[in-house]
PDB file of N, H, CA, C and O in Angstrom:
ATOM      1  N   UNK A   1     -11.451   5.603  12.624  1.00  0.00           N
ATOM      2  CA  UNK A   1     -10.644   4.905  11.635  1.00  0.00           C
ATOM      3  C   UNK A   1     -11.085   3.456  11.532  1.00  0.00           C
ATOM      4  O   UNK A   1     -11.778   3.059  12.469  1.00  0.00           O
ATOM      5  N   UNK A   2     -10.872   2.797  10.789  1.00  0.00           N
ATOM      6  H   UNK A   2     -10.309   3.119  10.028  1.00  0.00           H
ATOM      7  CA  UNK A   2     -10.512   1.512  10.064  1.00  0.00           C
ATOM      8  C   UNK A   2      -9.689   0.802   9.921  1.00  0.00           C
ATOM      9  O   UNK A   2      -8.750   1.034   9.160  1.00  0.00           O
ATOM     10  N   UNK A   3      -9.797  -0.169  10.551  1.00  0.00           N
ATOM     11  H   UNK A   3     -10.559  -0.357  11.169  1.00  0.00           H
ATOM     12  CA  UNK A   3      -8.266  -1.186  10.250  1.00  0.00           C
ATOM     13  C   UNK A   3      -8.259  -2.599   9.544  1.00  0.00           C
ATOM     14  O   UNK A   3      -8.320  -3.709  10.072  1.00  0.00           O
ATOM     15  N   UNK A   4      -8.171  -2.276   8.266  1.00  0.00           N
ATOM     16  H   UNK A   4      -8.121  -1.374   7.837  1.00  0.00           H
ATOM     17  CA  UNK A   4      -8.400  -3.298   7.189  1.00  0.00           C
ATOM     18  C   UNK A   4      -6.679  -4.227   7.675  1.00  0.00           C
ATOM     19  O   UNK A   4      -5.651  -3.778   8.182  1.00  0.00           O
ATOM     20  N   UNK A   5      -7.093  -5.772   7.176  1.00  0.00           N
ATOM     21  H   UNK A   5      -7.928  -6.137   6.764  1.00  0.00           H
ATOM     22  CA  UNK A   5      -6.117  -6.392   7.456  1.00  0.00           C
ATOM     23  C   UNK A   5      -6.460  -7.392   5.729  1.00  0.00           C
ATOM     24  O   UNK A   5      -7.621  -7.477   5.330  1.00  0.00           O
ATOM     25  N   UNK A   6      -5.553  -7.895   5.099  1.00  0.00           N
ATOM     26  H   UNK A   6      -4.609  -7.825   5.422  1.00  0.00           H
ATOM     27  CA  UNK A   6      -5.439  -8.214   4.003  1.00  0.00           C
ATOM     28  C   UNK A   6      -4.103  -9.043   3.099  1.00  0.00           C
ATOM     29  O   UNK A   6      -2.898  -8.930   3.325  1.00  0.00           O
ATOM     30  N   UNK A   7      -4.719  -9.813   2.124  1.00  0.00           N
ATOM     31  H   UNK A   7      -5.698  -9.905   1.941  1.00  0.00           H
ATOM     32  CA  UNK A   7      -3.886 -10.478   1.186  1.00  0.00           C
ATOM     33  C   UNK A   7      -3.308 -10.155   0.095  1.00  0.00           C
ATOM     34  O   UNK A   7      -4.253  -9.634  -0.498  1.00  0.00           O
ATOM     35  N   UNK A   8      -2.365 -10.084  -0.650  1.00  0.00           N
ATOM     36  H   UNK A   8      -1.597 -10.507  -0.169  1.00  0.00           H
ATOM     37  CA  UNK A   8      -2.500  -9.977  -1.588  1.00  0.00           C
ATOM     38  C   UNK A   8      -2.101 -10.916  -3.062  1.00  0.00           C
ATOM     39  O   UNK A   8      -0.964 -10.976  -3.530  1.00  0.00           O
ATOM     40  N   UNK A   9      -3.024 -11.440  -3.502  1.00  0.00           N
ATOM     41  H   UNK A   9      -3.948 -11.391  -3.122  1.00  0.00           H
ATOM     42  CA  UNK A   9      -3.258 -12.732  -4.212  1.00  0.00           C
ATOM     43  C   UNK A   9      -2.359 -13.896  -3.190  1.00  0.00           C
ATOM     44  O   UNK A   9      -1.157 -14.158  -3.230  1.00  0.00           O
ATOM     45  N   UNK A  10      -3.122 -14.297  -2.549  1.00  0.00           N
ATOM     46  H   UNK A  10      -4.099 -14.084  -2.516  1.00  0.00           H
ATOM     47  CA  UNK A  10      -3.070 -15.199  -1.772  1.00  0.00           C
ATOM     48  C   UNK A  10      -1.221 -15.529  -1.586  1.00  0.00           C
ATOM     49  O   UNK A  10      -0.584 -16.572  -1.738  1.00  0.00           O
ATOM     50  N   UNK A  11      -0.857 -14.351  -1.259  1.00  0.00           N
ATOM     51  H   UNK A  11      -1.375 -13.505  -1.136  1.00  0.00           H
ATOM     52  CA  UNK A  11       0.700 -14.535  -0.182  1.00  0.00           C
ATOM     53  C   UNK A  11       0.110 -14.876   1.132  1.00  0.00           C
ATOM     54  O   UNK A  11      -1.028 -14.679   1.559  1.00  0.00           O
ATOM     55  N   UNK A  12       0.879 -15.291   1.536  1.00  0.00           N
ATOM     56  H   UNK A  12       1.803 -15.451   1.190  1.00  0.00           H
ATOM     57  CA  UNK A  12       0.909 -15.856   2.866  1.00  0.00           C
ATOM     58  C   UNK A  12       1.182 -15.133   3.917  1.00  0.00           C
ATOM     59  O   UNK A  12       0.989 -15.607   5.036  1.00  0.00           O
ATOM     60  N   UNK A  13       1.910 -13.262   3.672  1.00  0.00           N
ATOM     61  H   UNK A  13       2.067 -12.877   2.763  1.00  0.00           H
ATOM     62  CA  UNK A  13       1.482 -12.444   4.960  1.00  0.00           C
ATOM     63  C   UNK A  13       0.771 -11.407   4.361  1.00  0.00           C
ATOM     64  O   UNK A  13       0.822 -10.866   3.257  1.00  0.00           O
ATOM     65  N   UNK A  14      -0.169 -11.209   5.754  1.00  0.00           N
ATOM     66  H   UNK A  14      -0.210 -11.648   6.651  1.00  0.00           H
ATOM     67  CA  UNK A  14      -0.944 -10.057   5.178  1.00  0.00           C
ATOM     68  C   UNK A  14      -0.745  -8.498   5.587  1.00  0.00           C
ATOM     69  O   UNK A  14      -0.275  -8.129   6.663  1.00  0.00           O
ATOM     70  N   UNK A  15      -1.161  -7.699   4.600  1.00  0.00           N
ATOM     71  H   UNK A  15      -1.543  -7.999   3.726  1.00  0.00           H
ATOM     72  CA  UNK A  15      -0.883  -6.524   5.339  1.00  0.00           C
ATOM     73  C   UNK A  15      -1.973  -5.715   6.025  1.00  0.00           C
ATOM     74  O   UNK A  15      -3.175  -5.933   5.872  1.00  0.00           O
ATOM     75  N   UNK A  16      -1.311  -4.501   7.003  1.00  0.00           N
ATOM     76  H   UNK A  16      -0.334  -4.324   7.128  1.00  0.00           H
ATOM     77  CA  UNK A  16      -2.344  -3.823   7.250  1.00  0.00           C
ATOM     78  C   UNK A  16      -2.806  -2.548   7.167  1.00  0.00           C
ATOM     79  O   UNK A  16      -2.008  -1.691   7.546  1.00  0.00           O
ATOM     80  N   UNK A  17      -4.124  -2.088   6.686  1.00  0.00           N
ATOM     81  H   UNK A  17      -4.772  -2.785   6.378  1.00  0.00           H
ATOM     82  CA  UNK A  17      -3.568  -0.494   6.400  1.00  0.00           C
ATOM     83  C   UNK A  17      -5.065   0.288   7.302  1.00  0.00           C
ATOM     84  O   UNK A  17      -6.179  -0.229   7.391  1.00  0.00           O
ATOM     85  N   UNK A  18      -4.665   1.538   7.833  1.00  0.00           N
ATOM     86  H   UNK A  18      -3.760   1.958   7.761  1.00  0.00           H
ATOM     87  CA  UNK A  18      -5.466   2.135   8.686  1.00  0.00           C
ATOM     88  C   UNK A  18      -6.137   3.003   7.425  1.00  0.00           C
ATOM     89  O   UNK A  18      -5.344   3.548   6.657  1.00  0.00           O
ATOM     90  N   UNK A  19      -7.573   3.151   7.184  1.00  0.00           N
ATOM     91  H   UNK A  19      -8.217   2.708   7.808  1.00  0.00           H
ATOM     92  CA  UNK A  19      -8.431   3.404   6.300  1.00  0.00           C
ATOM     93  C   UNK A  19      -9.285   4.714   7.029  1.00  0.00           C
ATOM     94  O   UNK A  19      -9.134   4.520   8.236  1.00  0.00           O
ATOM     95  N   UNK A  20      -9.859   5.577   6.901  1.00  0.00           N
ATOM     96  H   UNK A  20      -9.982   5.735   5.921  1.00  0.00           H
ATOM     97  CA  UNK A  20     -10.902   6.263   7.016  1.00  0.00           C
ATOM     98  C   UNK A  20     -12.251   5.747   7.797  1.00  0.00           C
ATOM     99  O   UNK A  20     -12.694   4.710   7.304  1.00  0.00           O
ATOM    100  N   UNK A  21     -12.852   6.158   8.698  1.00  0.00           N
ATOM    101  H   UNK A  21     -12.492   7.001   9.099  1.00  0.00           H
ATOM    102  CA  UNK A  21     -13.570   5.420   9.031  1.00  0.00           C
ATOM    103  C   UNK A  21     -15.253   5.202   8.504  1.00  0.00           C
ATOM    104  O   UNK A  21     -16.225   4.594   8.953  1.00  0.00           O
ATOM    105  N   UNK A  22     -14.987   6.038   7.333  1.00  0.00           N
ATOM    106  H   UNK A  22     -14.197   6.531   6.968  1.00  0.00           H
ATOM    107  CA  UNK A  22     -16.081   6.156   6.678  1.00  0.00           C
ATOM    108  C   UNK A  22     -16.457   5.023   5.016  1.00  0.00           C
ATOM    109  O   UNK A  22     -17.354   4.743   4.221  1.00  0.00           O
ATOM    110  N   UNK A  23     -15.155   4.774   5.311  1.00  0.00           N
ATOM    111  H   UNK A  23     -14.427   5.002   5.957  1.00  0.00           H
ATOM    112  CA  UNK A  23     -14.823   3.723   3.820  1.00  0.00           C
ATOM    113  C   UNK A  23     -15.819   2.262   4.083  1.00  0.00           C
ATOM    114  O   UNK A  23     -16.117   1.630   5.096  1.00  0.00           O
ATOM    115  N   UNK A  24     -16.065   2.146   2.972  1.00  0.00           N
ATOM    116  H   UNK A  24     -15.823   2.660   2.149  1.00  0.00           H
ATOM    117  CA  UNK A  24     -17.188   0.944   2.455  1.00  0.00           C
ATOM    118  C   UNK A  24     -16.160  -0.071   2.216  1.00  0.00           C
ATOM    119  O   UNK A  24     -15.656   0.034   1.098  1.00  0.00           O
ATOM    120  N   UNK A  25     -15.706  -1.013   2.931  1.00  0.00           N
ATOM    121  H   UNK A  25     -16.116  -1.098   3.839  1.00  0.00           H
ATOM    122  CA  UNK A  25     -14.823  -2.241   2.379  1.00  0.00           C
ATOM    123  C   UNK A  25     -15.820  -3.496   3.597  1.00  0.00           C
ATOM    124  O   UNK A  25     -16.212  -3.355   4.756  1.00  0.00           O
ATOM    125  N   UNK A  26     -15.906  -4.494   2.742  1.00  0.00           N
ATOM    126  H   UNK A  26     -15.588  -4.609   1.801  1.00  0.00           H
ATOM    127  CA  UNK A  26     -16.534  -5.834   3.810  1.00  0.00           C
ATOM    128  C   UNK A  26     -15.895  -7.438   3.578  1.00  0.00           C
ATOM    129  O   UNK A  26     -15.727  -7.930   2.462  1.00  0.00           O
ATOM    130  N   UNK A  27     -15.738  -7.782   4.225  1.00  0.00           N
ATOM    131  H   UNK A  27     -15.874  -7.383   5.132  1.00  0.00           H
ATOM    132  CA  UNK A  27     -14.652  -8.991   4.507  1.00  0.00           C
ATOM    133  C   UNK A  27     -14.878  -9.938   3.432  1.00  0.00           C
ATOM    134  O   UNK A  27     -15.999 -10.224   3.012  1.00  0.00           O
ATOM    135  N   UNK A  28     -13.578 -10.513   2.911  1.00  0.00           N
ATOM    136  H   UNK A  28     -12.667 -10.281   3.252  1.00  0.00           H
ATOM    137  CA  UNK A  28     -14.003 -11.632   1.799  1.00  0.00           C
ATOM    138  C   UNK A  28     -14.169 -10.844   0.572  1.00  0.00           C
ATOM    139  O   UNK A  28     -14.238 -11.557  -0.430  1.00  0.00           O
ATOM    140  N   UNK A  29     -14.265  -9.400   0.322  1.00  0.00           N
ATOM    141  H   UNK A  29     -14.209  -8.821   1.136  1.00  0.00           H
ATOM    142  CA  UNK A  29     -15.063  -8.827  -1.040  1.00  0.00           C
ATOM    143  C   UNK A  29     -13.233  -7.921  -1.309  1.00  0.00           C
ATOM    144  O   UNK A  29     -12.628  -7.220  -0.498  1.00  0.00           O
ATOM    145  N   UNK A  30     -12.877  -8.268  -2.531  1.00  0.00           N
ATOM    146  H   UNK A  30     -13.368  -8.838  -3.190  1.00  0.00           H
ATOM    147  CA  UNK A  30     -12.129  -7.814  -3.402  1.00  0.00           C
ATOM    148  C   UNK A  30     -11.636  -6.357  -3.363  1.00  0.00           C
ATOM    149  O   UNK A  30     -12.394  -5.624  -3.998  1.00  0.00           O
ATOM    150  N   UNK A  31     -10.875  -5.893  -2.958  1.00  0.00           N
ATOM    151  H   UNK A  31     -10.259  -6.488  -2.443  1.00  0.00           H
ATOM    152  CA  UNK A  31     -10.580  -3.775  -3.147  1.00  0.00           C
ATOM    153  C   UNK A  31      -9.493  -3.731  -4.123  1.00  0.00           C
ATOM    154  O   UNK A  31      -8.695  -4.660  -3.998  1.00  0.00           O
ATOM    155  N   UNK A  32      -9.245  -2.881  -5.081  1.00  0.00           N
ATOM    156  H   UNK A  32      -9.894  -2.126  -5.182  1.00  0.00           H
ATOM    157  CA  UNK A  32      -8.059  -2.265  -5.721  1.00  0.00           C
ATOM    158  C   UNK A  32      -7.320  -1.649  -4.740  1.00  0.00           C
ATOM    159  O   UNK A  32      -8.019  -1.165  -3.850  1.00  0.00           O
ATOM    160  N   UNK A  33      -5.888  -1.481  -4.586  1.00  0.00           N
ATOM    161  H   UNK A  33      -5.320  -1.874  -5.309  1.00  0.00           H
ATOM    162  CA  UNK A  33      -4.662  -0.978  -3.597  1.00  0.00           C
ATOM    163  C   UNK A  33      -4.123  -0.102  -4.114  1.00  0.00           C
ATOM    164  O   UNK A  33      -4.321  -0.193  -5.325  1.00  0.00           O
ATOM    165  N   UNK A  34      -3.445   0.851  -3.839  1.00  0.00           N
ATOM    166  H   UNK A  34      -3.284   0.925  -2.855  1.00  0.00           H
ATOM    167  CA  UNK A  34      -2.909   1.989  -4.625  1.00  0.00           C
ATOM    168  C   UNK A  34      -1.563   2.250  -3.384  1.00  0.00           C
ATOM    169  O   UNK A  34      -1.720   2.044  -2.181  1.00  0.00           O
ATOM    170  N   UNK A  35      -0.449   2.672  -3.933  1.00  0.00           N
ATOM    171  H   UNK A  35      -0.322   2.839  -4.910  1.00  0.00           H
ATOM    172  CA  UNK A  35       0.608   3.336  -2.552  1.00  0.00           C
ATOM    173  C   UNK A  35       0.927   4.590  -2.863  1.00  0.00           C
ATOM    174  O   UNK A  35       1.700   4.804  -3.797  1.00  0.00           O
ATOM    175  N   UNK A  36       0.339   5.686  -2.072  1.00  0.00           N
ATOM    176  H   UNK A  36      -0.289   5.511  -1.313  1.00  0.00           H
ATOM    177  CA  UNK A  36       0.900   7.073  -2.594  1.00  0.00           C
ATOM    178  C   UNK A  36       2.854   7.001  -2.348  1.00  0.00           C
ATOM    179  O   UNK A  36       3.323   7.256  -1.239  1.00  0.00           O
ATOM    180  N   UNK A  37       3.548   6.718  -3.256  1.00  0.00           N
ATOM    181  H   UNK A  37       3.167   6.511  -4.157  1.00  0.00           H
ATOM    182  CA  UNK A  37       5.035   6.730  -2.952  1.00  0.00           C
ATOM    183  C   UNK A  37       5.422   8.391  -2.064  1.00  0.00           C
ATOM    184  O   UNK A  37       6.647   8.509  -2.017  1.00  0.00           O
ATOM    185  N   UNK A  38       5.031   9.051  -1.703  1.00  0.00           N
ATOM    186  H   UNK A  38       4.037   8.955  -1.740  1.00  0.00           H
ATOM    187  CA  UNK A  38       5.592  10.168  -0.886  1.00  0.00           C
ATOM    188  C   UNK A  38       5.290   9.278   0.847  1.00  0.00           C
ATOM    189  O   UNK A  38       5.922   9.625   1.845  1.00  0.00           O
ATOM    190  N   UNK A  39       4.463   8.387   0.868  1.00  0.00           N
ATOM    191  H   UNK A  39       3.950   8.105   0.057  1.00  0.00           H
ATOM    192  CA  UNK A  39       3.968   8.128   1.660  1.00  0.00           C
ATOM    193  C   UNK A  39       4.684   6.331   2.151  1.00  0.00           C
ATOM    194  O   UNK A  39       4.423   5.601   3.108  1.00  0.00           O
ATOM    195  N   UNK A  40       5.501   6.193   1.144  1.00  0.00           N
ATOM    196  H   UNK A  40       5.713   6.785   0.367  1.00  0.00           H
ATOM    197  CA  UNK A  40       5.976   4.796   1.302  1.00  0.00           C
ATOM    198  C   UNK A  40       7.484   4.834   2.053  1.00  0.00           C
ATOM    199  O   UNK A  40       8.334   5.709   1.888  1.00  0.00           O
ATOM    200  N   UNK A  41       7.576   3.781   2.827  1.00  0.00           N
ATOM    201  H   UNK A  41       6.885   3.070   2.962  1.00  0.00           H
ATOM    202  CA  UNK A  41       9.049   3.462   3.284  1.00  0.00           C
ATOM    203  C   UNK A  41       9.426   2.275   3.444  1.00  0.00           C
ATOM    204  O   UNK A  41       8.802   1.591   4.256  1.00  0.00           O
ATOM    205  N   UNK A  42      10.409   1.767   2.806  1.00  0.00           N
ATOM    206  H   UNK A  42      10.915   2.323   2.147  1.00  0.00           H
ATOM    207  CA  UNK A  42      10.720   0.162   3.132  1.00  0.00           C
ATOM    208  C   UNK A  42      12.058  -0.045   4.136  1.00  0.00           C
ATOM    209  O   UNK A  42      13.087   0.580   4.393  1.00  0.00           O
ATOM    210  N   UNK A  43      11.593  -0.952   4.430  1.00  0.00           N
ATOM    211  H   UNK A  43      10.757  -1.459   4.222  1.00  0.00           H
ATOM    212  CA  UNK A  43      12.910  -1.557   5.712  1.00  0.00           C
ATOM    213  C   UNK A  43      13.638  -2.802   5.347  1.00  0.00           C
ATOM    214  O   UNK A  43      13.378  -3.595   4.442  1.00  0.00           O
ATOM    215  N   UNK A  44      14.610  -2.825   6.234  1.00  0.00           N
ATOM    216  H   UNK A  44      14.822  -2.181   6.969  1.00  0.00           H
ATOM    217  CA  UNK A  44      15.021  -4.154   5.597  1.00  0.00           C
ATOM    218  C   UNK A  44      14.822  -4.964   7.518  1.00  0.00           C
ATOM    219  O   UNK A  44      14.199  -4.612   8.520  1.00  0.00           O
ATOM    220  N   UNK A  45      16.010  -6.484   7.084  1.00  0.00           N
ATOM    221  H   UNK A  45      16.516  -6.770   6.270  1.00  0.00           H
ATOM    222  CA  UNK A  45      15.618  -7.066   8.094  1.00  0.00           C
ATOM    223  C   UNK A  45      15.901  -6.578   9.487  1.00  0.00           C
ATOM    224  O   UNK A  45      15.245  -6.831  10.497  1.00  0.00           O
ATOM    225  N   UNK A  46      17.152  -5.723   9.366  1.00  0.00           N
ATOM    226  H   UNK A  46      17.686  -5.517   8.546  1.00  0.00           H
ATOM    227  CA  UNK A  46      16.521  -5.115  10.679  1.00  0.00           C
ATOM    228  C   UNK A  46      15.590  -3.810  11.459  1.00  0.00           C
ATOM    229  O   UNK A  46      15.472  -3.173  12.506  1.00  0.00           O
ATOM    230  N   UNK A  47      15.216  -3.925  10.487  1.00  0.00           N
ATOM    231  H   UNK A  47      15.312  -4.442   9.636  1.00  0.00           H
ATOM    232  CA  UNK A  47      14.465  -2.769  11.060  1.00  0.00           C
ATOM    233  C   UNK A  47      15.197  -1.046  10.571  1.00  0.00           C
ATOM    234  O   UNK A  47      14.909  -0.061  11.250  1.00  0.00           O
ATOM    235  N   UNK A  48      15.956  -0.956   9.569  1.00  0.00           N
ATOM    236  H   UNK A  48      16.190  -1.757   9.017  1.00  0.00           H
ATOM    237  CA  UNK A  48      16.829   0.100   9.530  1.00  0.00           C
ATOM    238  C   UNK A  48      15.858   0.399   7.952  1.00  0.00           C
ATOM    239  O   UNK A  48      15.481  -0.537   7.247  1.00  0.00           O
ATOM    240  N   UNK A  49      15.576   1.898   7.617  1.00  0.00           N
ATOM    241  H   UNK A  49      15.883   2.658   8.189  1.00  0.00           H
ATOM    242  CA  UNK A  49      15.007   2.323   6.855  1.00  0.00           C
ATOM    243  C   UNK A  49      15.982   2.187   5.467  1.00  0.00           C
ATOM    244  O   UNK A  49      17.211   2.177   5.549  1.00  0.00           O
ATOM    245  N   UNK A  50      15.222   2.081   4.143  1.00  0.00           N
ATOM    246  H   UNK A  50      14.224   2.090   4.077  1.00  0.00           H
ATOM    247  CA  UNK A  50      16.383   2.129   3.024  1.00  0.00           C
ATOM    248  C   UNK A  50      16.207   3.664   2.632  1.00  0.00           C
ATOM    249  O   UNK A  50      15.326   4.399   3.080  1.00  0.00           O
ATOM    250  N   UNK A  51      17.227   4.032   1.691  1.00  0.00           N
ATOM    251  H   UNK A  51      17.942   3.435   1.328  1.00  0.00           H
ATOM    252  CA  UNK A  51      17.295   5.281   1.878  1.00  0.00           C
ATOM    253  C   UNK A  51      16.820   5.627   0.374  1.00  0.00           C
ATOM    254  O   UNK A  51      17.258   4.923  -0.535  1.00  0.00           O
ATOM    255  N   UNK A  52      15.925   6.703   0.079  1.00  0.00           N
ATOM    256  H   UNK A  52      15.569   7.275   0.817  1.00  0.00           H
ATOM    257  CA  UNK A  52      15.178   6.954  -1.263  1.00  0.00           C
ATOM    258  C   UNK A  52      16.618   7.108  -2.418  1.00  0.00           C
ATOM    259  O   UNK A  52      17.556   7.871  -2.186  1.00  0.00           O
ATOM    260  N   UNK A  53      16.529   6.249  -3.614  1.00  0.00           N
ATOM    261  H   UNK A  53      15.766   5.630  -3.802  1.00  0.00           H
ATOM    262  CA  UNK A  53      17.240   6.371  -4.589  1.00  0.00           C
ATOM    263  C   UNK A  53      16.672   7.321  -5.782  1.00  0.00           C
ATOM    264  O   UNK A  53      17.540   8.001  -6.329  1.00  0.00           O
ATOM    265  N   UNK A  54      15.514   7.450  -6.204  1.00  0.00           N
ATOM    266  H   UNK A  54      14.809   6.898  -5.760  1.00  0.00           H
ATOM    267  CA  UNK A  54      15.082   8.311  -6.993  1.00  0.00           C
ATOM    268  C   UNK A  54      14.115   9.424  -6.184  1.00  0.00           C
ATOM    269  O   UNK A  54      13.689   9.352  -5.032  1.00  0.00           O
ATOM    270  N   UNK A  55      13.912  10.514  -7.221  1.00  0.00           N
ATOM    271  H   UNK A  55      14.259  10.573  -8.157  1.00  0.00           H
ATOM    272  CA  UNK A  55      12.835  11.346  -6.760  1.00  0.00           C
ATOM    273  C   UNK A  55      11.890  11.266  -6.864  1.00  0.00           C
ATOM    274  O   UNK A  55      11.668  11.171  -8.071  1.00  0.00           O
ATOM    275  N   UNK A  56      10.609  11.218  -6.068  1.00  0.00           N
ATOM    276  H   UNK A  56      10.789  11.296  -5.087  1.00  0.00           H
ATOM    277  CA  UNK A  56       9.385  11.157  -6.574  1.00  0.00           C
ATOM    278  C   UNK A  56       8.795  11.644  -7.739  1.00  0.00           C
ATOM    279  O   UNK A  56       7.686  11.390  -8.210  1.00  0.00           O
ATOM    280  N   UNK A  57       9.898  12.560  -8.244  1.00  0.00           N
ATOM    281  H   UNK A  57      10.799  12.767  -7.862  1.00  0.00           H
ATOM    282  CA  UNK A  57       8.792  13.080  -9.287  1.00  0.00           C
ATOM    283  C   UNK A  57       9.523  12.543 -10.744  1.00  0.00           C
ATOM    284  O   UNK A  57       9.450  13.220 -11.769  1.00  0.00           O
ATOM    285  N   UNK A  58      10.358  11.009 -10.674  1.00  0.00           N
ATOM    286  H   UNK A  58      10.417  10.459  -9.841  1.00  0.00           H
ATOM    287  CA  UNK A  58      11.014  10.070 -12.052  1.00  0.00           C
ATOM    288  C   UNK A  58       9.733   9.213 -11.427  1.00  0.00           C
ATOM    289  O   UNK A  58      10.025   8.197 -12.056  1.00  0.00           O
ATOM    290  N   UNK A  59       8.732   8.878 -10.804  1.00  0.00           N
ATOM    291  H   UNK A  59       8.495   9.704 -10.293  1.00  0.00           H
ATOM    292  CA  UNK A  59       8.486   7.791 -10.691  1.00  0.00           C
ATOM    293  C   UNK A  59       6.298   7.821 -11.748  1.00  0.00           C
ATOM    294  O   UNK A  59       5.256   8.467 -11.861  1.00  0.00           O
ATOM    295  N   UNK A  60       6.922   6.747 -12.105  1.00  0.00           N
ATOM    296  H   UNK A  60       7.769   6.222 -12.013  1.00  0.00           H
ATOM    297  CA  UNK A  60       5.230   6.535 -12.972  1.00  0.00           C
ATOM    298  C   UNK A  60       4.433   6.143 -11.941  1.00  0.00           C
ATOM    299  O   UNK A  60       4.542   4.974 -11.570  1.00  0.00           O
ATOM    300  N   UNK A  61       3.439   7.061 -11.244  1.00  0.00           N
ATOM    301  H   UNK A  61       3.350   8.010 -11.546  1.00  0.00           H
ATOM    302  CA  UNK A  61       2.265   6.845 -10.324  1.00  0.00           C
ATOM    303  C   UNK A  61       0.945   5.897 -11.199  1.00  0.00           C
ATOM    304  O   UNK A  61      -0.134   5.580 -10.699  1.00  0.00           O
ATOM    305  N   UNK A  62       1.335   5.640 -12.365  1.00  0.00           N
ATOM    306  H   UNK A  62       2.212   5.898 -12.771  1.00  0.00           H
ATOM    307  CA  UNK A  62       0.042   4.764 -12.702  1.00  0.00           C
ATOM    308  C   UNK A  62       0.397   3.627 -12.892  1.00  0.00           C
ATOM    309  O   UNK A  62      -0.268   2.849 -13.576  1.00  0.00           O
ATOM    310  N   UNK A  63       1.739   3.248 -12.209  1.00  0.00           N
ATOM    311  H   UNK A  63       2.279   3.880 -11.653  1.00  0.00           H
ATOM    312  CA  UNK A  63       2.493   1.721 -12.328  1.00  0.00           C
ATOM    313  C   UNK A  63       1.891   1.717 -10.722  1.00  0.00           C
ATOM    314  O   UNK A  63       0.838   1.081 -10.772  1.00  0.00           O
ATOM    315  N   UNK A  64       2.109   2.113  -9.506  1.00  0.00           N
ATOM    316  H   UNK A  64       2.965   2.629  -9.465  1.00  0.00           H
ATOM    317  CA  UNK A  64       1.370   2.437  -8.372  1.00  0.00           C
ATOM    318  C   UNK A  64       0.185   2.667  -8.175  1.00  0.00           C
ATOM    319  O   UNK A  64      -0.137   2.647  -6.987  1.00  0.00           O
ATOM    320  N   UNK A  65      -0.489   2.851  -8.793  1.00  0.00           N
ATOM    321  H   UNK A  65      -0.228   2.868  -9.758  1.00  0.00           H
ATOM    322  CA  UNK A  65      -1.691   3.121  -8.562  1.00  0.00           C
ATOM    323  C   UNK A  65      -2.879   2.624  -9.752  1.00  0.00           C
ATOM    324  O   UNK A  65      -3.317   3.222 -10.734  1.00  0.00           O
ATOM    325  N   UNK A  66      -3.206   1.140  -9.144  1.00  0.00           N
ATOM    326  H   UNK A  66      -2.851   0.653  -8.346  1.00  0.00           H
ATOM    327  CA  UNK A  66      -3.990   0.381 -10.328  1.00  0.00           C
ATOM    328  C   UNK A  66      -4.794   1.158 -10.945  1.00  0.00           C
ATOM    329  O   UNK A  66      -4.854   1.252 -12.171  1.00  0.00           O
ATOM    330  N   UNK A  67      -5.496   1.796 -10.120  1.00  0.00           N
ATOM    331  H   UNK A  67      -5.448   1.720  -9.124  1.00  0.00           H
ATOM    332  CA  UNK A  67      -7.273   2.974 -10.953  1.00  0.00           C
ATOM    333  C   UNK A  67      -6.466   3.680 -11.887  1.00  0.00           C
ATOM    334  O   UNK A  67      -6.944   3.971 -12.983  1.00  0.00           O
ATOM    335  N   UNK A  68      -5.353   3.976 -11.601  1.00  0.00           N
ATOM    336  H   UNK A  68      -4.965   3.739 -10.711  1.00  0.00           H
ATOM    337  CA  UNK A  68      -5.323   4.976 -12.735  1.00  0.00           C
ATOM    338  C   UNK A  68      -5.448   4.860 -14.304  1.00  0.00           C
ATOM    339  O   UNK A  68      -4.951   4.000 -15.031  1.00  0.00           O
ATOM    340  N   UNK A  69      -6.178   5.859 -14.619  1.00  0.00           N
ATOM    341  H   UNK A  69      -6.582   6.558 -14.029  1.00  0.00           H
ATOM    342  CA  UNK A  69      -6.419   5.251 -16.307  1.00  0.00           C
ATOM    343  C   UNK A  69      -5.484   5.633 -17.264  1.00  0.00           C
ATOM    344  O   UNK A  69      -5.599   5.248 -18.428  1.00  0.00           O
TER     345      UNK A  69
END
């Protein structure tokens, strides 16, 4: 595996995401981000999961997912 660490447009924390270890990414050089939402979970401040309000399948995956054409 891969452990890309990253900005996004220059916020001030970065995130991190475990990649494939075969993926072509090199430091300083630009990637498109995508979040598979089956695959997403947000927290709040303490640490307690929020709980899914819609179904995955109301949600527009090409608002998520820049490549998509």
């Amino acid at each position: 595996n891969t452990v890309a660490y990253a900005s996004l447009n220059g916020e001030a924390e970065n995130f991190c995401a475990m990649l494939p270890g075969s993926v072509g990414i090199r430091a300083d050089v630009p990637v498109a981000t995508g979040i598979n939402a089956a695959d997403c979970h947000l927290f709040d401040e303490a640490g307690i999961a929020f709980e899914r309000r819609v179904e995955l399948t109301e949600i527009d995956m090409n608002v998520i997912n820049p490549t998509a054409a």
